[in-house]
N, C-alpha and C positions, 0 to 999 in steps of 0.2 A: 629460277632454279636455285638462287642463292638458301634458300628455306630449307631444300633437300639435302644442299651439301653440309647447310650447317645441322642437321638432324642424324647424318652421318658422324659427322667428327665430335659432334654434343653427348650425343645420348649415350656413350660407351665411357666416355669422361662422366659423364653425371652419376652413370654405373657403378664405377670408381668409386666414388663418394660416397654414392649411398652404402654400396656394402662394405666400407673402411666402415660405416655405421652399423649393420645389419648381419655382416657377413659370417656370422659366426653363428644366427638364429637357425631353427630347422627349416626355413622358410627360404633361406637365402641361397639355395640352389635354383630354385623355380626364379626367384627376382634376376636370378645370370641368365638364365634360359631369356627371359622374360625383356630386358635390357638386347641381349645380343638378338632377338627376334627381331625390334624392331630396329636395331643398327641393318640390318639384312635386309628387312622392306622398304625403306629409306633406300640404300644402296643400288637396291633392283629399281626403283623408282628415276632415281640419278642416271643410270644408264640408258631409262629408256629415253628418259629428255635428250641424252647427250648425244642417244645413238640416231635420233630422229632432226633434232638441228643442229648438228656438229659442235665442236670443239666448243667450249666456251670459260672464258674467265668468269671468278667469284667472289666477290668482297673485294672489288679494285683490283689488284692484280696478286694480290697475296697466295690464290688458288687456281687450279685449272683442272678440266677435264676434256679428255678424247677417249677416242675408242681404245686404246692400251691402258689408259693407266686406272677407265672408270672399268672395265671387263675385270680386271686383277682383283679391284677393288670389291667388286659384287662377288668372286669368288673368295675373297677373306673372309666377308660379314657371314656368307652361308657356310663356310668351314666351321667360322668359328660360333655359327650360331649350330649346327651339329653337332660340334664337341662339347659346347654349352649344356644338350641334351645328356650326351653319354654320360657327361662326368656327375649327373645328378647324383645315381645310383652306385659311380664308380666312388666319389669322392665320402659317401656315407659309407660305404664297406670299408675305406681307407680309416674312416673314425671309428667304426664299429672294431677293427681291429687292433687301433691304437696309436696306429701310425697318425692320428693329426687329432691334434686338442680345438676346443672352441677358438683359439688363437691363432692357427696356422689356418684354418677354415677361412676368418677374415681374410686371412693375409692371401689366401690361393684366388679369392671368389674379387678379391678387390685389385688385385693386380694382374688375373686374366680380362678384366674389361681395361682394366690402364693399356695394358699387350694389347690389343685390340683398335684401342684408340691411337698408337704409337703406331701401327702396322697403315692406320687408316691415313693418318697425317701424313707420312713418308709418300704415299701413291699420290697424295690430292694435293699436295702442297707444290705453291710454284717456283719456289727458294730454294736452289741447292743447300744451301746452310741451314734452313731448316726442315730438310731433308736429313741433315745429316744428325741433327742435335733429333731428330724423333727416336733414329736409327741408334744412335746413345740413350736411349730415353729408354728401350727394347732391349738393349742389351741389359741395363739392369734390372726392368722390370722380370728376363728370364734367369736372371741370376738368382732372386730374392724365389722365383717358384723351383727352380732345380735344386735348392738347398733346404727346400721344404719340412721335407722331412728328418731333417738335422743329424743325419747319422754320418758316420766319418765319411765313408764312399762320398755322399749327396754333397758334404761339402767340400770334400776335395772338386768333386767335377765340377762344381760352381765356379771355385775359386781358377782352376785351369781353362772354364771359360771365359772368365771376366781377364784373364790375363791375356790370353788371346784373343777374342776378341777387344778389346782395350787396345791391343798392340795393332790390330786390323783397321779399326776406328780413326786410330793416330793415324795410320798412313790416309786413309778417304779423307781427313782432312786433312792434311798435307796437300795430295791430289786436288780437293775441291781449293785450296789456295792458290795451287797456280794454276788453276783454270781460270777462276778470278784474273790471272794477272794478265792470262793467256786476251782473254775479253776486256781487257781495261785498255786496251790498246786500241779497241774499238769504241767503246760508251766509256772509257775516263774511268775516273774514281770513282764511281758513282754503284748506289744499290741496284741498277738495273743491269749489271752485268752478272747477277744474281741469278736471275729469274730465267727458267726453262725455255719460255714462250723468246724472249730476247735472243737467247743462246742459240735456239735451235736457227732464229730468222739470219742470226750472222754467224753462222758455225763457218762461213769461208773466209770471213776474217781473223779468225782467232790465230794468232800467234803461235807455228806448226810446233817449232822444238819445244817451246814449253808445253802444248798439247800434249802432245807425243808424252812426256816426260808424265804430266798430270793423269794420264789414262792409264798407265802401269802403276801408278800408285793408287788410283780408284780403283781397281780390278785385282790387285793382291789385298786391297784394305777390305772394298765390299763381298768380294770372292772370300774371304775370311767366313763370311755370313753366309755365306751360299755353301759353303761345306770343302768346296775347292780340293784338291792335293797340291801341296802340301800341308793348308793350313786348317786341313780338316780335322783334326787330333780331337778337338772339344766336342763333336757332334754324338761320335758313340758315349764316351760317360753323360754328353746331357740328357741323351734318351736313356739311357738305362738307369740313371739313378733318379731322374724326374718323374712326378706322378706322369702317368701314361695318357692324360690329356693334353700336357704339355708338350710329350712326344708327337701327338699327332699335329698341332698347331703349328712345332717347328718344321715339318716333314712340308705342312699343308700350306704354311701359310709365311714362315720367315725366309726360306730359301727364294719363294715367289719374288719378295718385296728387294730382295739385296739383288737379285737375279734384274729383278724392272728397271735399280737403279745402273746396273752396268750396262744395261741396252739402252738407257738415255746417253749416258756419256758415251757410249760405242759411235752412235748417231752421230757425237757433234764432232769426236775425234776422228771420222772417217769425213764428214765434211770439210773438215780442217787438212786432214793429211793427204787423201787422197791415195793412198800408198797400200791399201788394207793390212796395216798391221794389227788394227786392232782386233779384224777377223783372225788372222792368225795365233793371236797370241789366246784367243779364248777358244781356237782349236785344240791348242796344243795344251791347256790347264785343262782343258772337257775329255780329253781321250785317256789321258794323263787319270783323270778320276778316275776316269770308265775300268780302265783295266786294273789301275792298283784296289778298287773298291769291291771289282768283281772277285778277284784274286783274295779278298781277304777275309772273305765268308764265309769260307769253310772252316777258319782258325776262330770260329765266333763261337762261344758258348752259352750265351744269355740271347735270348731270342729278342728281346729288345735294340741290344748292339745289331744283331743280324738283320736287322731291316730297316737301322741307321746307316749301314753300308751300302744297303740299295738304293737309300736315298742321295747317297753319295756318286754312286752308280750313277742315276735316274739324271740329279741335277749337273752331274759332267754332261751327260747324253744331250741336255736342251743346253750347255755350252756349247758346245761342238756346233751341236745344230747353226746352231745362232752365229756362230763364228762360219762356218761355212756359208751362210745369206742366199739371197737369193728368195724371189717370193715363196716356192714350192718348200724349203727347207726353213722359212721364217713360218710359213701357215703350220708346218710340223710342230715346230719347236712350239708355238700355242696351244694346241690341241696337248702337246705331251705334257705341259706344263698343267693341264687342265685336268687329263686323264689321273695324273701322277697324283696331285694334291686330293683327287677324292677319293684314290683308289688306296693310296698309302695313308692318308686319315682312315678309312676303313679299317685297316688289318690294325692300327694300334688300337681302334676298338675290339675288335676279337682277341687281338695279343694281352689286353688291360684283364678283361674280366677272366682270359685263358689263365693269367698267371696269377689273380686272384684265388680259383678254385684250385690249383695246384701249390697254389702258397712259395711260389718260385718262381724264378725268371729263367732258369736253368732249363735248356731244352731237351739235358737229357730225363728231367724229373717231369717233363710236361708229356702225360701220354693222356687216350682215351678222351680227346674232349667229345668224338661223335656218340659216344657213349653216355656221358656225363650230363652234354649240354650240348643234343644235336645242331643246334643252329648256333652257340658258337664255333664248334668246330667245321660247319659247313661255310660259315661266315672268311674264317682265316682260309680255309683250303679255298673257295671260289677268291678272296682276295689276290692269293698268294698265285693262282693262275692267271688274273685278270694283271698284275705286277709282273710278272716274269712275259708277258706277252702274249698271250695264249686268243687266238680269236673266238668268239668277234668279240671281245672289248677291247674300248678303245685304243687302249695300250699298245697292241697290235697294228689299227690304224697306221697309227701316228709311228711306231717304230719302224713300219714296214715302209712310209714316205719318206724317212729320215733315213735307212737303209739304202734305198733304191738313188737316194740325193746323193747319197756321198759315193755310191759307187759309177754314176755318171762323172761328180764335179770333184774325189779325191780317190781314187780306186785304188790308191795303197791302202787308205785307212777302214777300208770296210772289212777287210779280213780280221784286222784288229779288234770292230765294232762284236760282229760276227763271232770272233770267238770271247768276248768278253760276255757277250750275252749267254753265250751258251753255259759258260763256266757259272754265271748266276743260278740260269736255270737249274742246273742238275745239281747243286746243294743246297739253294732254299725250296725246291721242289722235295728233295731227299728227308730234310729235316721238317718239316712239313709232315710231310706225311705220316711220319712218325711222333708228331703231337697227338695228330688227329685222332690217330686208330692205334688198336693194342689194348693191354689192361691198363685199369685206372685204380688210383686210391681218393682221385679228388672229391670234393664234399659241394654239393648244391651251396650256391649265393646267398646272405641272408637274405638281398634285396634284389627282385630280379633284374637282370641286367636291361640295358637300354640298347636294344637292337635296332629300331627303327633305322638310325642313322646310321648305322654299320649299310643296310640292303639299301637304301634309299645312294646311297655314294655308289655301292657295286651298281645298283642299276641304272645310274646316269650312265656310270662307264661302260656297262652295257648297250644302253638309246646309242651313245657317240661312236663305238663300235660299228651300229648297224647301219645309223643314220644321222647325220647332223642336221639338223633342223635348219630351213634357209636364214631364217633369223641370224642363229646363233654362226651360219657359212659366211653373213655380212660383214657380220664382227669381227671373225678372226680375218676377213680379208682388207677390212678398214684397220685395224691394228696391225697386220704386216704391213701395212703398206707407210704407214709410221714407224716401225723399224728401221724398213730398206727404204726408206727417202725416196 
């Protein structure tokens, strides 16, 4: 298997390269398509090996795979080989307008496969340390694309990410330092107190108080990256002033990865302390999202901020989850993590080329897309129901097993849940609606837009809704089951 994993973590790096060379040709949209295709069939391939002879190490012990961290990974490659698609048509309308020179073209097309590659190292890698220098490696590569477009706004938000995240960063290692020191009391000085596969086989040895200590500073540094409250401040300017493929990758694909890495240290800090704080403390930062994120949706005026707060929303909901444990609430938190990432990639597809044809991000200047451009506006309205919960997609599912969890195993906090959902629904429903329908003054796309991957995300999340496939029931119960130990 070592062939597939090195075809995974190569060919999105060789991407890189070539369009630092190419990426600026009219051709080098199809070479990103073309590049993230086969990162994504590689990937799907990886899983099947992993999921049919278990866990296995690659290239020595430098690498691993199991059913968590290869499932995350096979939904990155196909996120970000879907967004690959959209942005074909979206990112020529952004030249065609003016917004991007041959220059910045390079720089988007060459540093969304670098993103890619960074997202992919972080899942496969067996080195907390380099874990964490990929997770560095991502933050700037989404720095250099949310400043894209070099306008004051684009680089403020850049600049306010890389400061915060930077400061997030600093604490995950800090954290990963004294988990090192926490494990060196076990294997010594040595590099194998590094390695995941080590960590996890002696998480009862690790040294509690410095654990303890190392897990609060993993979980405010990587929680930075998951969107978190408090430290969620960077997520709405990065989607609103980032081209809108890069909105959907961080929705789809960066919260996934920061999100995978506090469920590894969750694992070895509850191994170690035995005490569940570390459930509790990613209860209390997930409800804490839920409700300040729900609550602040309605104060959103750029439709792009408005469904970086859902995402805010969404990734408290599978904290929570996950902090509250247990098989039935770790299987949710998979599924929601799943649903979320194709369903919230979805609507910045319709949201991108919505605000293209209205020449605005402003919701109140976005009307008439069922008019304009039936199927983007059917595109955002079935998203934006399949997102707020609405059955059967999966959304629903998975909120409605996460709901029914916490009202067994926390029955204060469900009323909370319960009315933060509500509060979502009824103004990104409200505002919604009124994109949709009404009179329009917007003008037809030069290029038409790239729907496929818009229906092709709503209808997965539709199948998972109705049916989860045994296949894919294995996986999420072989991945919880590496969770909850």
């Amino acid at each position: 298997m070592d062939h597939l994993l090195l075809l995974v973590l190569v060919t999105p790096l060789l991407g890189s390269i070539t369009l630092v060379l190419l990426g600026h040709r009219e051709a080098a949209p199809e070479i990103n398509v073309g590049f993230s295709l086969v990162t994504f069939i590689a990937s799907v391939l990886l899983a099947v090996e992993v999921i049919a002879q278990g866990p296995a190490l690659f290239i020595g012990q430098y690498f691993f795979a199991d059913s968590l961290n290869v499932f995350i990974a096979a939904l990155t490659a196909f996120v970000g080989m879907t967004t690959s698609l959209f942005s074909r048509p979206y990112m020529r309308i952004e030249r065609d307008n003016g917004r991007m020179t041959g220059r910045r073209m390079r720089l988007y097309h060459s540093m969304y496969q670098l993103f890619l590659f960074t997202m992919l190292l972080a899942l496969l890698s067996n080195n907390i340390g380099i874990m964490w220098v990929a997770m560095e490696s991502a933050t700037l590569t989404v720095l250099l694309l949310v400043s894209i477009y070099r306008t004051a706004a684009s680089v403020e938000a850049a600049w306010k990410y890389f400061i915060l995240s930077g400061v997030g960063i600093a604490l995950a290692l800090l954290g990963t330092i004294l988990l090192y020191l926490a494990a060196a009391r076990h294997f010594g000085i040595a590099g194998d107190a590094l390695l995941w596969t080590n960590l996890q086989a002696a998480k009862a040895y690790l040294e509690p108080a410095t654990t303890s200590l190392a897990f609060v500073f993993l979980l405010v540094g990587y929680g930075t990256k998951m969107g978190l409250v408090p430290m969620h401040s960077w997520l709405p300017d990065a989607h609103a002033e980032g081209p809108t493929p890069i909105s959907a990758v961080l929705s789809g694909l960066l919260l996934n990865v920061a999100l995978y890495a506090v469920l590894r240290f969750k694992g070895l800090a509850d191994g170690a302390l035995q005490n569940g704080l570390p459930g509790k403390m990613l209860i209390g930062f997930g409800l804490v999202s839920v409700l300040v994120a729900a609550f602040s949706l309605s104060r959103q005026k750029d439709v792009k901020r408005m469904f970086s707060y859902s995402s805010i929303e969404h990734v408290g909901l599978m904290a929570f989850t996950f902090g509250v444990g247990g098989p039935i609430a770790t299987y949710a938190g998979l599924l929601h993590m799943t649903v979320h990432s194709l369903v919230k990639s979805a609507i910045f597809f319709s949201v991108g080329h919505a605000c293209q044809k209205a020449g605005t991000q402003i919701i109140a200047d976005i009307r008439g897309l069922a008019h304009v451009s039936p199927t983007v506006g059917c595109g955002m309205m079935l998203g934006s129901l399949a997102i707020l919960g609405l059955p059967p997609f999966g959304v629903f599912s998975s909120e409605f097993l996460i709901l029914t969890t916490a009202v067994r195993e926390l029955p204060w906090a469900a009323p909370l849940l319960i009315l933060a959902l509500g509060v979502a629904f009824a103004t990104i429903f409200s505002r919604v609606q009124s994109m949709v329908f009404g009179d329009t003054t917007a003008k037809p796309l030069a290029h038409s837009p790239a729907l496929l991957p818009l229906f092709i995300h709503l209808g997965l999340a539709l199948l998972l809704g109705l049916y989860i496939p045994p296949y894919m029931h294995a996986w999420y119960v072989q991945a919880a089951h590496i969770i909850t130990g």
